[in-house]
C-alpha positions in Angstrom: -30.2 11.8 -15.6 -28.6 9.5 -13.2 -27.8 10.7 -9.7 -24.7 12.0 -8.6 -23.2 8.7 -6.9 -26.0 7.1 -5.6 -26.1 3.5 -4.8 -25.7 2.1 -8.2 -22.5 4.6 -8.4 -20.3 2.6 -11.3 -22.7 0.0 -11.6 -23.7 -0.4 -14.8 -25.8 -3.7 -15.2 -28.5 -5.5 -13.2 -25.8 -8.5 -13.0 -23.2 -5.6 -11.2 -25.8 -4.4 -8.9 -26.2 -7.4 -7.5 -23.1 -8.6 -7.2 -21.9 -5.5 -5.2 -24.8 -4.9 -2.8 -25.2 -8.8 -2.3 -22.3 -9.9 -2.0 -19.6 -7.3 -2.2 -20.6 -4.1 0.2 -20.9 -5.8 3.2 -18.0 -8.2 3.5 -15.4 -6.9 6.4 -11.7 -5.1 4.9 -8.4 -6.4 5.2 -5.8 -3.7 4.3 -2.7 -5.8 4.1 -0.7 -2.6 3.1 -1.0 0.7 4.4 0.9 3.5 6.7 -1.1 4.2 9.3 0.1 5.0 12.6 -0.1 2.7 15.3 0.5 4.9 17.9 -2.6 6.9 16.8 -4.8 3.7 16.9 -3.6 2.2 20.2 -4.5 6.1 22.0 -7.5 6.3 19.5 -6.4 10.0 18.1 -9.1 12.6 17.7 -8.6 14.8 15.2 -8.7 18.6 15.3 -10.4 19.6 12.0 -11.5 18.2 9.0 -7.7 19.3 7.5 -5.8 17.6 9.9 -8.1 14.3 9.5 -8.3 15.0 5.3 -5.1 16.7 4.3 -2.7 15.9 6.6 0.2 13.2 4.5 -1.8 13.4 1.9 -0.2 13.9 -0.9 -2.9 12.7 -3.5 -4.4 15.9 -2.8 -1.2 17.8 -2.2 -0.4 17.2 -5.9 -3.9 18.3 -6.8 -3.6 21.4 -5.4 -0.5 22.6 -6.7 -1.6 21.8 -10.3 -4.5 23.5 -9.4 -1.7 26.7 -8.3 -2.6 26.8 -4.8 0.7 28.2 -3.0 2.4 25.7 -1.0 1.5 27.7 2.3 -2.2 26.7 2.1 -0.8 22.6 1.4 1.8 22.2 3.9 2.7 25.6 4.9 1.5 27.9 7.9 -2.2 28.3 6.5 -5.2 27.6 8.7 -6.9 24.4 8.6 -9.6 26.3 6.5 -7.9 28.2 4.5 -5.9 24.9 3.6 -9.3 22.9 3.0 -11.2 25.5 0.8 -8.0 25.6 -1.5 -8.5 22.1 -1.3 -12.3 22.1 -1.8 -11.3 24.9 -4.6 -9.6 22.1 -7.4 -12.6 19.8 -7.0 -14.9 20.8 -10.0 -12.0 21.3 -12.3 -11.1 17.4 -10.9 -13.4 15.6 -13.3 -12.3 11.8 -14.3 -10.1 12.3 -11.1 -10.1 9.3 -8.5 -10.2 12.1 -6.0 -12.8 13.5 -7.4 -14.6 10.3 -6.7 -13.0 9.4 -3.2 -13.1 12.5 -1.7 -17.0 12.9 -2.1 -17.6 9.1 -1.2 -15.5 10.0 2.4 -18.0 13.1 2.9 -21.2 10.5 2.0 -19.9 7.5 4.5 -18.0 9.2 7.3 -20.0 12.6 7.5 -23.4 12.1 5.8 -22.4 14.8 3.5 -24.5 14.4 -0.1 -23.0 18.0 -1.1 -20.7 18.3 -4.3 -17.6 19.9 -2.9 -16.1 23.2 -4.6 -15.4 26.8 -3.1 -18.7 27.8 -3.1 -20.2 24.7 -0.3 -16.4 24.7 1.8 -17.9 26.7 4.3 -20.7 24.3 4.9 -19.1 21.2 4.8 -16.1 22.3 6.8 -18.8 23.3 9.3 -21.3 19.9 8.9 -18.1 18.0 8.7 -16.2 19.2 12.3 -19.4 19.2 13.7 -18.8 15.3 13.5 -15.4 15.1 14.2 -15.8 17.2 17.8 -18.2 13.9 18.9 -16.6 12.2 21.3 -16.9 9.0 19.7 -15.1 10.0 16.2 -11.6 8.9 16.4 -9.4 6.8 14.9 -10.5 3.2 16.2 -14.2 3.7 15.5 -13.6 4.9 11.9 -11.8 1.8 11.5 -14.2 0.1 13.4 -17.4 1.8 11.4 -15.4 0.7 8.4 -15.3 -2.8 9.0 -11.4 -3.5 9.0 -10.8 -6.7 10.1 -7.5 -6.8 9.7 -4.7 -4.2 8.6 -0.9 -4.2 8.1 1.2 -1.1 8.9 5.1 0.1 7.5 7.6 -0.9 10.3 11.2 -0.4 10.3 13.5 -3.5 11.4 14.3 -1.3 14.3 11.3 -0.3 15.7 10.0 -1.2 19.3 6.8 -2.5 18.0 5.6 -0.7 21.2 2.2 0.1 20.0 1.6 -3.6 18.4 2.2 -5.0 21.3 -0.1 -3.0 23.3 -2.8 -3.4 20.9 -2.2 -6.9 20.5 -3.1 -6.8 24.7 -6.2 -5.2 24.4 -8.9 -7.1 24.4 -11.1 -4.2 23.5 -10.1 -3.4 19.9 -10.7 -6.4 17.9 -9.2 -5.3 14.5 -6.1 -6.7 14.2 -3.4 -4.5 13.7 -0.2 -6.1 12.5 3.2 -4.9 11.3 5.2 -5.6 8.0 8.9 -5.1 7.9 10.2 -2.6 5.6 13.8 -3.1 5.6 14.6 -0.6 2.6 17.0 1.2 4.8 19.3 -1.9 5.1 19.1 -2.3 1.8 20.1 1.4 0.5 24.1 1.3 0.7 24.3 4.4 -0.4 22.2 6.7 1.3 23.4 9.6 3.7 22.2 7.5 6.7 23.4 4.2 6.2 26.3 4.5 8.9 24.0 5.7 11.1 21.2 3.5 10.5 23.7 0.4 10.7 24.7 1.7 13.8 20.5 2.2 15.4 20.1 -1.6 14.3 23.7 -2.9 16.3 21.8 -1.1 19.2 18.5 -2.5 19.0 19.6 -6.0 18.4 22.5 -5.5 20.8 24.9 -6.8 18.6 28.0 -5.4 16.7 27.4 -4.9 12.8 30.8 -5.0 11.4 30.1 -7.0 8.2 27.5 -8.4 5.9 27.3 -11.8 8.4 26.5 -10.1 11.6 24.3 -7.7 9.8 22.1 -10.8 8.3 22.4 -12.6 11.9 20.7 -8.7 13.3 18.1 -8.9 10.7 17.2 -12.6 11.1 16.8 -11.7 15.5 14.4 -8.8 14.0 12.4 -10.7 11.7 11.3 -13.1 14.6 10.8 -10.7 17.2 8.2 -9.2 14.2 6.9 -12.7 13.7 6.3 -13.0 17.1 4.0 -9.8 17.6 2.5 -10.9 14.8 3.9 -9.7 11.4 2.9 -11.4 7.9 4.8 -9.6 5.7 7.3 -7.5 4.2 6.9 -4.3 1.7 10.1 -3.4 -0.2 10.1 -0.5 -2.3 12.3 -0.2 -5.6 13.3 2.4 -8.5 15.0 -0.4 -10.4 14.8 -3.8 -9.2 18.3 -4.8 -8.4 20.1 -8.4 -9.8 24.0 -8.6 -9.6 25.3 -12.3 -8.9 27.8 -12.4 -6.3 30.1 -14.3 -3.9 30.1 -14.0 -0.5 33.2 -12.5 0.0 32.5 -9.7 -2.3 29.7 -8.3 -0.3 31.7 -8.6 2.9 34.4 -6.6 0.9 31.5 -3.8 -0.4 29.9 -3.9 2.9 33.1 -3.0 4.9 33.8 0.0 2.5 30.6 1.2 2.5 31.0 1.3 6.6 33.8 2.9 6.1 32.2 5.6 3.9 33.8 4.8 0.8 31.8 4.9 -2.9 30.5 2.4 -4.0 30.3 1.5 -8.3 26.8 0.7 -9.2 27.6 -2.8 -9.7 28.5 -3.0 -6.2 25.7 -1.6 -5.2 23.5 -4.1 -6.9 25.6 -6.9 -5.6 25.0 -5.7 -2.0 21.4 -5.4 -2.9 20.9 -8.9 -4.3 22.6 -11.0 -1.8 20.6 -8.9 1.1 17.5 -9.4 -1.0 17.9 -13.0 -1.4 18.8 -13.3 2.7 15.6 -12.2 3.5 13.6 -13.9 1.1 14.8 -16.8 2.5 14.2 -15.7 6.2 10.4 -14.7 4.9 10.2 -18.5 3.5 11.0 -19.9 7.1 8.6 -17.9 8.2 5.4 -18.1 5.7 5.3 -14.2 5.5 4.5 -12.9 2.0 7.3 -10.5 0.1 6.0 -7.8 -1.4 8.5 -6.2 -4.2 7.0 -2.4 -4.6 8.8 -1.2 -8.5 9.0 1.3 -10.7 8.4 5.0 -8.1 10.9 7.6 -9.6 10.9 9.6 -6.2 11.3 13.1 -4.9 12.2 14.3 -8.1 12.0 18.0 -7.5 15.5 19.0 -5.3 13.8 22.2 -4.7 10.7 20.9 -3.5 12.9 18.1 -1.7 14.2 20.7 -0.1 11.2 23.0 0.9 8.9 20.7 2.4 10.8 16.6 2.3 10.1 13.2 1.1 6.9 11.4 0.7 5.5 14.9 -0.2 3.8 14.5 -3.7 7.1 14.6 -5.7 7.1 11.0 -6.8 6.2 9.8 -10.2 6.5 6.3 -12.9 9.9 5.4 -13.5 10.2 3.7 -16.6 13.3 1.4 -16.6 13.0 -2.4 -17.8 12.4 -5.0 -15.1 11.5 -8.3 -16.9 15.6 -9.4 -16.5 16.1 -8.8 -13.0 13.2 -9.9 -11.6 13.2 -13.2 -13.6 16.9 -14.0 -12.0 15.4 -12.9 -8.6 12.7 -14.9 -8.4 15.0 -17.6 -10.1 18.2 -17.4 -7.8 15.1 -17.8 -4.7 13.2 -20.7 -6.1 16.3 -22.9 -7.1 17.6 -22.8 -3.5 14.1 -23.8 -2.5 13.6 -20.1 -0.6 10.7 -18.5 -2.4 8.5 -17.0 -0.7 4.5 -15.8 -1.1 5.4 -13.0 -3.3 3.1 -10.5 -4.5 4.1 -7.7 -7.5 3.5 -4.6 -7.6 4.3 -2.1 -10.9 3.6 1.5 -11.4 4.5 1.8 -14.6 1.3 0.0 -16.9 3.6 -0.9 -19.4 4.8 -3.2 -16.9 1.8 -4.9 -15.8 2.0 -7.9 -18.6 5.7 -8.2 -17.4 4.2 -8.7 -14.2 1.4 -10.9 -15.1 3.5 -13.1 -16.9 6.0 -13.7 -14.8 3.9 -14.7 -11.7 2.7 -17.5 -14.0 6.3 -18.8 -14.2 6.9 -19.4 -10.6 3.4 -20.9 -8.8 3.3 -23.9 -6.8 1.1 -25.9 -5.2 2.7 -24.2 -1.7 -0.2 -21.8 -1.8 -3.0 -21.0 -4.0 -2.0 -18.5 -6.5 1.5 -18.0 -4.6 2.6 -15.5 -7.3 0.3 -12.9 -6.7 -0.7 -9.5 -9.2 -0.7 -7.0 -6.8 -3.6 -4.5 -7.2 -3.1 -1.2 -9.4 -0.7 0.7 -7.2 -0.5 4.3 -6.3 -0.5 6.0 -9.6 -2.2 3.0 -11.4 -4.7 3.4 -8.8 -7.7 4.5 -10.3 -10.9 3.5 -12.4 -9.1 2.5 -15.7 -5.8 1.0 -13.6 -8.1 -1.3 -11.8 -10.2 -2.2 -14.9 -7.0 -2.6 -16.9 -5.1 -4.4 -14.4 -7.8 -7.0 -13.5 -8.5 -7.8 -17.1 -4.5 -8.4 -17.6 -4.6 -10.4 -14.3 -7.7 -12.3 -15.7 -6.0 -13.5 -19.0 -3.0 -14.3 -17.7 -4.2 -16.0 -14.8 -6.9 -16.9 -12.1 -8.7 -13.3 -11.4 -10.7 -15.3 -8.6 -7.9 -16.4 -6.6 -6.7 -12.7 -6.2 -5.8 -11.0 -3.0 -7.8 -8.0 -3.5 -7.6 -4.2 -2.6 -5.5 -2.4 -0.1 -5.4 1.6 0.4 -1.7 2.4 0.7 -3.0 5.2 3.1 -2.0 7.0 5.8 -5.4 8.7 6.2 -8.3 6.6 8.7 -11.0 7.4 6.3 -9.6 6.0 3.2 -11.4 2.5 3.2 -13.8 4.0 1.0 -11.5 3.2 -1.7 -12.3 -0.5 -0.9 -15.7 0.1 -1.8 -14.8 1.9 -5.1 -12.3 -1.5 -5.8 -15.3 -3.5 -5.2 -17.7 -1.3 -7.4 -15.3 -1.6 -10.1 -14.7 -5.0 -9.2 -18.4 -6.3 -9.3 -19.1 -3.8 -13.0 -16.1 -5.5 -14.3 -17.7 -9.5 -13.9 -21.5 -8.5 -13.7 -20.5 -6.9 -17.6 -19.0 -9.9 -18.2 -22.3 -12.1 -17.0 -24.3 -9.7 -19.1 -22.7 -9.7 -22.2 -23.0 -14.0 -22.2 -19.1 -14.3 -21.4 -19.0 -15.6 -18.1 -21.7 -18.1 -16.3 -24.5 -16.7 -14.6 -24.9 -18.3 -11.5 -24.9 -15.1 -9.3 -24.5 -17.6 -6.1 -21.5 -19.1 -7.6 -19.8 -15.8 -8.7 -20.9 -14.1 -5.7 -18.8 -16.0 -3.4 -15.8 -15.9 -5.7 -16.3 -12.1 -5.4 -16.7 -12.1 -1.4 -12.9 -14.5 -1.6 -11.5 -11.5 -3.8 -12.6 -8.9 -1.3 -11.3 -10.6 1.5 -11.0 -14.7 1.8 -8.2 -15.1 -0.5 -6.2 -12.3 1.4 -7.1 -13.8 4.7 -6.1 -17.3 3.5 -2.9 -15.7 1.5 -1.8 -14.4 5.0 -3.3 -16.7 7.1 -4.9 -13.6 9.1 
């Protein structure tokens, strides 16, 4: 019997093993998407216990533990940090064929020296083994990143916001990760949330400006969008349910746009509209700038009111949404290219039924403006496992160039989730080395093992320019 995760952990031929522990383990991380806190790097946060550092935002393991019908005092409630980590520790033996299964034991083996299988009956211990670490002076948030390798990552960032801690990190000369922001200017774009007014309003104020129509609030965004590209910022993240397509004219958005400042409703039509002619704005600022677009689709969120309710958004109550995208996207990317103002764009599905939508439509739209400027993304959020991965990189394969793609990113707020990098690259390197073994793909390890290196890092640093 094989041991549990040892070093060959999802390597299944000689041609794999290689190709991960020569090529693969060592190269550094760029995590071009994630939601960390830069505030927490720039004062390098220590953590309290191994709940706040583990559990805290987590809501993979927040949904875990409610299937598993742990009461949602001991997940977000007033439980102890034990009590809330042996419930945690509780679900893991039931969690078989579970990604957390798997990423929650390779955190305890990388950050803790932990070789223990967790379950209710070793909490104690490893809570123990485990804060005994995290009370060193020298675990914190910038040497886990550091001790992970990062050499590079991109945070969520508002239009709106100061950039205060990007700036100070971009000052000190003794952190030498770079830590960059990406605009996420979903707020602008939701015309029909609760906050719009308001939020309207925090963006006049921050690019001390008025915002009484769709021109002066494109002419706010554009002042936003370089102050972010001069801190630094590579890219934006946008996050859609459906991915909106409505032609226009420009003086129907100024027409929707004054009534929904004046708190009228909007017909979904309108709403699209609105959405398109914003989205197609800042694609074309994002062109001027080089930054890549990154079109998030298909997360069906909070979908429990009560649970909405009880403990708010980004919680654990999110799932696939299943609408078709093919259409809209297709005019999108259509409506940007024609007027010469498509950007690096890389596409993101969780729905798997989407992924060949996905994969075939980056094909239609390359250029030689960048290599492989249509980009796959990675299998996202609840794609985001052992089969996702495999699935999505043999779909990105036949439809494309697998060895001109960007690679993994975690999607994380938690500082010890780069060991999901390593599992993309154990997956990654079984996928080819299989391939090698089986006579289907060359075998010139040297060869291959620098197209694997690019994937886990060059063609995202080169995509970027980071």
């Amino acid at each position: 019997m094989t041991k549990f995760m040892n070093e060959d952990f999802l390597l299944e031929s000689k041609s794999a093993n290689i190709l991960f522990h020569t090529f693969a383990k060592n190269v550094p991380i760029f995590d071009y998407h994630c939601h960390l806190d830069p505030k927490e790097i720039y004062e390098d946060k220590h953590f309290e216990d191994l709940a706040e550092l583990w559990l805290g935002g987590d809501h993979y393991k927040w949904r875990l533990m409610r299937a598993n019908g742990t009461a949602e005092k001991f997940i977000t409630g007033e439980g102890s940090g034990y009590e809330k980590f042996r419930a945690f520790a509780s679900c893991m033996p039931y969690a078989m064929g579970n990604p957390l299964y798997h990423w929650s034991h390779l955190e305890l083996q990388r950050y803790f020296n932990i070789e223990e299988t967790l379950s209710e009956k070793t909490a104690k211990d490893i809570w123990n083994k485990a804060n005994a670490r995290i009370k060193q002076p020298n675990f914190s948030a910038r040497q886990l990143i550091k001790d992970s390798n990062v050499h590079a990552l991109c945070t969520t960032d508002d239009p709106a916001d100061s950039l205060e801690y990007h700036l100070k990190l971009k000052n000190d000369t003794s952190f030498k990760t770079k830590v960059l922001p990406a605009m996420r200017p979903d707020k602008a774009l939701d015309i029909t949330s609760e906050g719009f007014i308001d939020y309207m309003n925090l963006l006049a104020d921050v690019a001390n400006m008025p915002i009484s129509n769709f021109e002066e609030l494109c002419i706010a965004l554009k002042q936003r969008i370089a102050f972010f590209h001069e801190v630094g910022c590579k890219a934006s993240d946008h996050g859609f349910t459906d991915l909106p397509y409505e032609a226009y004219t420009k003086d129907e958005i100024e027409t929707i746009f004054k009534k929904a400042m004046k708190g009228s409703k909007l017909t979904q039509k309108e709403v699209d509209q609105y959405k398109t002619a914003l989205l197609i704005f800042l694609g074309s600022e994002y062109k001027k700038k080089n930054w890549v677009m990154e079109l998030h689709i298909s997360a069906l969120r909070n979908n429990s009111t009560r649970s909405l309710l009880k403990v708010g958004i980004n919680a654990g109550f999110d799932s696939i949404h299943d609408a078709d995208m093919a259409v809209n996207l297709s005019k999108l990317l259509d409506h940007l290219e024609k007027q010469g103002d498509l950007p690096k764009t890389i596409l993101f599905t969780m729905n798997p039924k989407d992924n060949w939508v996905i994969a075939s439509m980056a094909g239609n739209f390359q250029s030689d403006e960048a290599i492989s400027k249509m980009q796959f993304g990675t299998a996202w959020w609840m794609q985001d496992h052992r089969d996702g991965m495999q699935e999505h990189m043999k779909c990105f394969a036949n439809s494309g160039l697998l060895g001109r793609f960007i690679g993994m990113l975690t999607d994380s707020r938690s500082f010890v989730s780069y060991t999901r990098h390593e599992y993309f690259r154990r997956i990654l390197c079984n996928l080819i080395g299989g391939w090698i073994e089986n006579g289907e793909y060359a075998d010139d390890l040297d060869e291959v093992g620098k197209i694997i290196e690019d994937i886990c890092l060059n063609n995202a640093r080169r995509y970027f320019e980071v």
